[in-house]
C-alpha positions in Angstrom: 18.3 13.2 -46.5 20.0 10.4 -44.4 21.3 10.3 -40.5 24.7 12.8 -39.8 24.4 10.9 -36.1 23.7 8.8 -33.1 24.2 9.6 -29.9 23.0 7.6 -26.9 22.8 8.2 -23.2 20.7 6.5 -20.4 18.7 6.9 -17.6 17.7 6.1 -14.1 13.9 5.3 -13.5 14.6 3.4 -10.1 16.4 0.8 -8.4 14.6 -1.8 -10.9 14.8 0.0 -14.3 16.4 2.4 -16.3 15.5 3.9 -20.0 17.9 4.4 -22.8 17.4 7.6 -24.4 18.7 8.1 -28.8 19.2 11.4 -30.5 19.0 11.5 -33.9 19.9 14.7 -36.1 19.4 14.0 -39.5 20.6 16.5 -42.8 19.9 16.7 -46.4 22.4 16.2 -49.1 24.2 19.6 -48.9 25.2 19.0 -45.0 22.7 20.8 -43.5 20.1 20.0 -41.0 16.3 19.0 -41.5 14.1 20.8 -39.3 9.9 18.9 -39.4 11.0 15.4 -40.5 9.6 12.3 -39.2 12.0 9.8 -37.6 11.2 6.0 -37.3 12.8 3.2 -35.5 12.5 -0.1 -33.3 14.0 -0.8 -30.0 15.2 -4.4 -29.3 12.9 -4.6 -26.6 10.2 -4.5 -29.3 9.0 -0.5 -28.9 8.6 1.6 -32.0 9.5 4.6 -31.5 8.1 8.2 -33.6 9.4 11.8 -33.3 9.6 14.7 -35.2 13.1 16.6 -35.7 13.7 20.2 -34.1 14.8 23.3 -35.4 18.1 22.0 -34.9 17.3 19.0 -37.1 17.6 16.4 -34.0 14.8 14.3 -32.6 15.0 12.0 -29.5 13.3 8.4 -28.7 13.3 6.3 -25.7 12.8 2.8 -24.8 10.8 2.6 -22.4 11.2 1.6 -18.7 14.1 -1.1 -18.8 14.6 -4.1 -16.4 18.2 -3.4 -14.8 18.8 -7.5 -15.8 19.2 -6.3 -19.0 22.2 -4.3 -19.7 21.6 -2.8 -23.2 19.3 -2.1 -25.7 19.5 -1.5 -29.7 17.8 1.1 -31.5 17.1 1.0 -35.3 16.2 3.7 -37.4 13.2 2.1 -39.9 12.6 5.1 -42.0 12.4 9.0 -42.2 9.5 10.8 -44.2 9.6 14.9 -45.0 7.4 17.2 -46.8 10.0 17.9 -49.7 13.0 14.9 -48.8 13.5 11.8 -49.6 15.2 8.9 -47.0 18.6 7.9 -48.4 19.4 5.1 -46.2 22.7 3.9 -47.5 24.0 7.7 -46.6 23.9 7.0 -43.0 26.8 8.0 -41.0 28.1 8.8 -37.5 30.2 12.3 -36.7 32.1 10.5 -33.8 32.0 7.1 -35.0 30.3 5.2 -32.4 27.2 4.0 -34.6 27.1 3.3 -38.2 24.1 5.6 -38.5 21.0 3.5 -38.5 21.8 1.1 -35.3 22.6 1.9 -32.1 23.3 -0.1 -28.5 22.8 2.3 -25.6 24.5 0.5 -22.6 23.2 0.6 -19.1 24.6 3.3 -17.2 26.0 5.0 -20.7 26.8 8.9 -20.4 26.8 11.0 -23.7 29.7 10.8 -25.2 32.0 13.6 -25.6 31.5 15.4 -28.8 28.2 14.3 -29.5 26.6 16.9 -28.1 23.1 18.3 -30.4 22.2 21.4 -27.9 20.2 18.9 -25.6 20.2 19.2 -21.6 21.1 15.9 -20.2 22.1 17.1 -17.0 19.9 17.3 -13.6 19.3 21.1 -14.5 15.5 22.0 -13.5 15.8 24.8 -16.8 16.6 22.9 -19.9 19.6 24.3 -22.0 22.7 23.4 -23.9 24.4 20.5 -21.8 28.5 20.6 -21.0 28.5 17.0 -23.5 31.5 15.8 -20.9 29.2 16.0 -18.1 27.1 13.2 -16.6 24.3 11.7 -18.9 22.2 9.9 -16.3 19.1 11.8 -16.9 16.8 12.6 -13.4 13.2 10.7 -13.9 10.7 12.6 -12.7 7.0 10.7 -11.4 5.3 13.6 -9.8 4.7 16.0 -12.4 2.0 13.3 -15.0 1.8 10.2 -12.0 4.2 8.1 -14.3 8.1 8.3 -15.1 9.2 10.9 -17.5 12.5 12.5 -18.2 13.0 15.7 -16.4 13.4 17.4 -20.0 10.0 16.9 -21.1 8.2 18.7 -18.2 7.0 22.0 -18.5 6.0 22.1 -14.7 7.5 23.9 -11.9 9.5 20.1 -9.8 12.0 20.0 -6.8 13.6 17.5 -6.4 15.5 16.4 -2.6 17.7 13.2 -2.8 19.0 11.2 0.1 22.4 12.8 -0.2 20.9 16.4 0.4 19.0 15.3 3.0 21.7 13.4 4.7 23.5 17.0 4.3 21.2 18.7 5.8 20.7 16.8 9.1 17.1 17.6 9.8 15.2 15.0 11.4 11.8 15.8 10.8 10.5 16.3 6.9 9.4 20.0 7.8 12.5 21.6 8.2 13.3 19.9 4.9 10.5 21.7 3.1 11.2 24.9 4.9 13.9 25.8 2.5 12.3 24.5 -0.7 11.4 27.5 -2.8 7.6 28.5 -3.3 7.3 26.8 0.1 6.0 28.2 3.5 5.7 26.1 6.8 4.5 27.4 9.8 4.5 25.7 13.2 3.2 26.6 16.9 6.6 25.3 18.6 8.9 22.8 18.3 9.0 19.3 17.3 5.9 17.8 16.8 3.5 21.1 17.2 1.4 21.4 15.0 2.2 22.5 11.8 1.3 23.9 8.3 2.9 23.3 4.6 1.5 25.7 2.7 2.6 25.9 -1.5 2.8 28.4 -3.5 0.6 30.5 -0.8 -2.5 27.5 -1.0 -4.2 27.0 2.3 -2.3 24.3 4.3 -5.0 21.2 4.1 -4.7 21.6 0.1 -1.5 20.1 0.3 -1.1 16.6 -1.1 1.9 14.4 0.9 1.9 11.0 -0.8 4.4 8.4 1.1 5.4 5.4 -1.1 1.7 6.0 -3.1 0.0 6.6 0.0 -2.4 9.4 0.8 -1.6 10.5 4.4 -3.9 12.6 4.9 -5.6 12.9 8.3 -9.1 13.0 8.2 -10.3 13.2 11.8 -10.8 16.8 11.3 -13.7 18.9 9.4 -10.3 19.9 7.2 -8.2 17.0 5.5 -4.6 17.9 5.5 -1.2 15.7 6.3 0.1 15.7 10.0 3.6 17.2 8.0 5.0 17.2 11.5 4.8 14.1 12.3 7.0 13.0 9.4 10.6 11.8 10.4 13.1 12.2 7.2 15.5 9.0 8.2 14.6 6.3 5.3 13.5 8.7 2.9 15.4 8.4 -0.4 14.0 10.9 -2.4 11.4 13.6 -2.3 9.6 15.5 -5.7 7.6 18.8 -4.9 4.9 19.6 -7.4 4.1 23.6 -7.3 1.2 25.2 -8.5 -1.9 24.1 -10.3 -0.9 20.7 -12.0 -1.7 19.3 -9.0 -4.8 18.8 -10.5 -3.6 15.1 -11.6 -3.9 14.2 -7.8 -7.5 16.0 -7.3 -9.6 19.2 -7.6 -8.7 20.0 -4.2 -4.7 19.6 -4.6 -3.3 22.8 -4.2 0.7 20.9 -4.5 2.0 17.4 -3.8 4.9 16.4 -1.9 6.0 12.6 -3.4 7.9 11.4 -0.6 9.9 7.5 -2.1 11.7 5.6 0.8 15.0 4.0 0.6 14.6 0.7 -1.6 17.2 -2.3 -0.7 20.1 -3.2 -3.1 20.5 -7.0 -4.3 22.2 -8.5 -1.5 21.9 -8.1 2.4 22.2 -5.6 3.7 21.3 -2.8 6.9 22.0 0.3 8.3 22.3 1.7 12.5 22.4 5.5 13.1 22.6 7.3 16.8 22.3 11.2 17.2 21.9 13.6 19.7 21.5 17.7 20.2 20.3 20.4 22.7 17.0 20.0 24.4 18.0 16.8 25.1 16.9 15.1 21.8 18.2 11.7 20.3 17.2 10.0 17.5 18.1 6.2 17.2 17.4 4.7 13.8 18.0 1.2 12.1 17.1 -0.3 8.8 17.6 -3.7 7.1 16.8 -5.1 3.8 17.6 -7.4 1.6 17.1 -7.7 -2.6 17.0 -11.8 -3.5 16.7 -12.3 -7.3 13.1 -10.9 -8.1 11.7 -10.4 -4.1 12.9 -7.2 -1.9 11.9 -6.2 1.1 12.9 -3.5 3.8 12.1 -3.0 7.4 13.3 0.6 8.9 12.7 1.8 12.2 13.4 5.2 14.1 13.1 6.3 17.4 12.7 10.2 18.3 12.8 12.0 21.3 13.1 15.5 22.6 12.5 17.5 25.3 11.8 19.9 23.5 11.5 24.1 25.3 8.4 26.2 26.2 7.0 28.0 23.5 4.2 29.4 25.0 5.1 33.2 26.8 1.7 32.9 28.5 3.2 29.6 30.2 4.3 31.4 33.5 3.2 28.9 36.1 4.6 25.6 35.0 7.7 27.1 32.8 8.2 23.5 31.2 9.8 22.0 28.4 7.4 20.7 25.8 9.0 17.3 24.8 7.8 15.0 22.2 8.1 11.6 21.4 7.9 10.0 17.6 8.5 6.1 17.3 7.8 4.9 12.9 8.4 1.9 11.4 8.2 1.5 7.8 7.8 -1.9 5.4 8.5 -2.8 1.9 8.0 -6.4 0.0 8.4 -6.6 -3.6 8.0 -9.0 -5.9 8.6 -9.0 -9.6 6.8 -11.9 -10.9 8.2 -11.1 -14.4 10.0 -8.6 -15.9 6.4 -6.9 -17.1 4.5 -7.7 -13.3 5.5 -6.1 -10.3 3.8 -6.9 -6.9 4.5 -4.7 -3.8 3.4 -4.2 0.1 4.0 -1.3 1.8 3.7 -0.5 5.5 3.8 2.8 7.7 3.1 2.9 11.6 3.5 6.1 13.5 3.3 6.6 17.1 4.0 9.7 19.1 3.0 11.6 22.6 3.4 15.6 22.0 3.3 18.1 25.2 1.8 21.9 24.6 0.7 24.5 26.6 -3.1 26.0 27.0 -5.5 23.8 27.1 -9.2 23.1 29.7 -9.2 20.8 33.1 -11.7 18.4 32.5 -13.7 18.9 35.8 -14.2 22.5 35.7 -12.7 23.6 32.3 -10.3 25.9 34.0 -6.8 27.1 31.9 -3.9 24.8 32.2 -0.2 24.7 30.7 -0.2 19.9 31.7 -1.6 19.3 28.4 -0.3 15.9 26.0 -1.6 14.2 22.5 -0.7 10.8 21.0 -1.1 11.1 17.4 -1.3 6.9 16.0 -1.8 6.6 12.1 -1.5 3.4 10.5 -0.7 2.7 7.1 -0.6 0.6 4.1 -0.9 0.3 0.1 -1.0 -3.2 -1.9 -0.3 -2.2 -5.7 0.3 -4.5 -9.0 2.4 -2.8 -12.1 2.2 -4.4 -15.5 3.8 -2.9 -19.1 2.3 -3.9 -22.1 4.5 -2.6 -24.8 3.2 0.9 -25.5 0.8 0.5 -22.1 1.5 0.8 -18.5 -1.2 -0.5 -15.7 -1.1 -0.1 -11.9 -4.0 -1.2 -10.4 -3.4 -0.3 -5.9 -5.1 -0.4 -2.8 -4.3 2.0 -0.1 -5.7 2.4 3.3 -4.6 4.7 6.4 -5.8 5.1 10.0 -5.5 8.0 12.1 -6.8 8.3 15.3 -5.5 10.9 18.1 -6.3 11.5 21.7 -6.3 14.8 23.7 -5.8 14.5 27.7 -5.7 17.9 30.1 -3.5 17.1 33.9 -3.5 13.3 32.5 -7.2 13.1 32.8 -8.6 12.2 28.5 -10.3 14.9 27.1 -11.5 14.9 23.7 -10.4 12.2 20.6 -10.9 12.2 17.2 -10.7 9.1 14.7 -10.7 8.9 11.2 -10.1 6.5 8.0 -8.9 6.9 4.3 -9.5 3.9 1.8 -8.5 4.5 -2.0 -8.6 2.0 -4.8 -6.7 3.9 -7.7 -6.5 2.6 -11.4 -3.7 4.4 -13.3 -2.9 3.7 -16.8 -0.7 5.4 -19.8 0.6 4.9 -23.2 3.1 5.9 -25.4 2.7 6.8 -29.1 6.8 7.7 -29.3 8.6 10.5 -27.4 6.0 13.5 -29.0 2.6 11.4 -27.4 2.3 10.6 -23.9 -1.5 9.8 -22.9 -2.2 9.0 -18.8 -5.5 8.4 -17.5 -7.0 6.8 -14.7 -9.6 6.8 -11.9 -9.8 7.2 -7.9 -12.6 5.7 -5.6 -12.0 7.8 -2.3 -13.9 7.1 0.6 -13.0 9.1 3.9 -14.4 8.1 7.3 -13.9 10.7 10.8 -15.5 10.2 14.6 -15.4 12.9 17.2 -17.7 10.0 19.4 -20.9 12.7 18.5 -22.6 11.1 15.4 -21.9 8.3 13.2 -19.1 7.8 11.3 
């Protein structure tokens, strides 16, 4: 038996790194394909790769994550073992010519070329089938399905993905309107902007919802039920977000009915910044602004957005006042990276929110009598320190998160109740890679949660 041909195609893991991805079908003496062999090979980046052909006879390797400084990569084949078969190296060939049949360089930003198509989905499909081999190659990396890159292809779980061109499409300004139209997602609010609201997957109970913003855990925990404030989520600077649906949520916590993994915008290499103004009915505006810069190994991003509204009244039992409930929403949001090597990655992220939300129905202080001149300010304060090293067939990613909620309830001006409360997390998350059949990921959480309604200790 010996290879019939190479086909190579890459991948986008983020702004930093990319994966180069090698089919291999290989065929016995007569021409026709070998189902249940064994395929060897090294990558120039020093990985040795193992998988086992298909039905079809092909089998497919990767590289592992790739710095973008380096612009190719070179796979080998070593050696091929089957039951029955021998390996006949010097019978290598290539169908379309672009290999000699036991090395291959798989260029940065390479698409499959035309032809060399196996019956493998390369596309952004969410079902995998038989790929259009003309089409684009840059295969979608997914993160939230196992808590570490993997081709979309290899996951057997139900993933949406939103990228900043849909959402720029869209032109919602808050992240729930977003997730409204996701399917196998309900959301449920009391009102407009800012009310309180509910993201509910798959049919789960709102506070089992996971949100995770640039690896943090945003949940609020000043209540008796831990759940993300999803209205309080602007979507300007968000590059990218990756629903999880159903039970493998379980990677995030017993309790995690579905995960929302929501990635900011990362900068480019360069200078450079961004300056948006909108406006609508109600008398909302949104003024936004975002800067950033990428200097050989150190990034870093500062965004900013400003939200207001006037918002309507919502409340039919609101016949005194008959006022608009408006709401305010001011975030900022930091990013510094630094890639100490091409194995070490250090990076600092930052998220501050700050907003005032008027409702309807609440108590007077003095004499706990029904009014409609109720406000909130909801104030969460965010951030996550976290180190990523590779190790050949290992990945570590040892990070420190830490959020702050704490939100204030006042009835005709006068305060009325508060609650605060505190989420630290020290996460170790580790994998490795025994070729493109074995993927192991393992890790550990220390969670400890902290909430003050000013009637007991914390």
């Amino acid at each position: 038996m010996n290879v019939a041909d190479l086909e190579g195609t890459s991948a986008i893991v983020n702004k930093r790194k990319w994966m180069a991805h090698v089919t291999v079908l290989v065929q016995d003496a007569g021409g026709a394909t070998v189902p249940n062999a064994t395929v060897q090979g090294t990558w120039s980046n020093g990985l040795v790769s193992t998988a086992a052909t298909d039905s079809n006879g092909v089998a497919t390797v990767n590289s592992g994550n790739v710095d973008n400084s380096v612009g190719s990569v070179t796979f080998t084949v070593t050696n091929i073992t089957h039951g029955t078969l021998t390996y006949e190296p010097g019978d290598n060939g290539d169908l379309d010519g672009d290999s000699d049949g036991t090395t291959i360089t798989v260029m940065q930003g390479q698409a499959l070329m035309a032809g060399g198509d196996h019956g493998i989905a390369f596309g952004n499909d969410l079902t995998p089938g038989v790929a259009n081999a003309t089409e684009s190659a840059l295969e979608e990396i997914i993160v939230t399905s196992s808590r570490v890159p993997m081709p979309l292809r290899q996951i057997g779980t139900s993933v949406s993905v939103v990228n900043a061109d849909e959402i720029q499409q869209l032109g919602f300004n808050s992240l729930q309107e977003i997730m409204r139209i996701q399917p196998g997602i309900s959301v449920t609010n009391t009102g407009g902007a800012g009310k309180a609201t509910s993201l509910r997957i798959r049919g789960e109970e709102g506070y089992r919802t996971r949100v995770r913003l640039d690896g943090i855990d945003i949940s609020d925990t000043s209540g008796t039920q831990v759940a993300p404030r999803i209205e309080q989520l602007l979507s300007s600077g968000i590059d990218r977000i990756e629903v999880l649906r159903g039970p493998q949520g379980l990677m995030y916590g017993a309790d995690a009915g579905g995960v929302v993994n929501i990635t900011s915008v990362r900068p480019d290499q360069g200078f450079g910044g961004e300056l948006s103004a909108e406006g609508g009915r109600y008398g909302t505006s949104q003024l936004a602004a975002r800067v950033g810069a990428g200097i050989n190994s150190v990034d870093m991003q500062l965004g900013v957005v400003d939200f207001e509204t006037d918002g309507f009244n919502a409340t039919s039992t609101d016949t005194d006042l008959r006022d608009d409930d408006g709401y305010e929403n001011t975030t900022l949001h930091g990013l510094l990276g630094w890639d100490v090597t091409d194995l070490l990655r250090l990076e600092l992220v930052g998220h501050d929110i700050d907003s005032d939300n008027e409702y309807d129905d609440c108590l007077t202080v003095d004499d706990f009598s029904p009014t409609n001149v109720c406000t909130d300010d909801f104030e969460q304060q965010s951030w996550r320190v976290a180190a990523d090293l590779e190790m050949g067939r290992f990945t570590h990613q040892l990070a420190y998160s830490e959020n702050e909620t704490d939100r204030q309830f006042f009835s005709e001006g006068e305060p009325a109740f508060g609650f605060d409360g505190s989420l630290e997390k020290i996460t170790y998350l580790g994998s490795f890679s025994g070729g493109d059949a074995l993927r192991l990921v393992y890790g550990v959480d220390l969670e400890t949660q902290t909430m003050n309604d000013g009637t007991f200790d914390e």
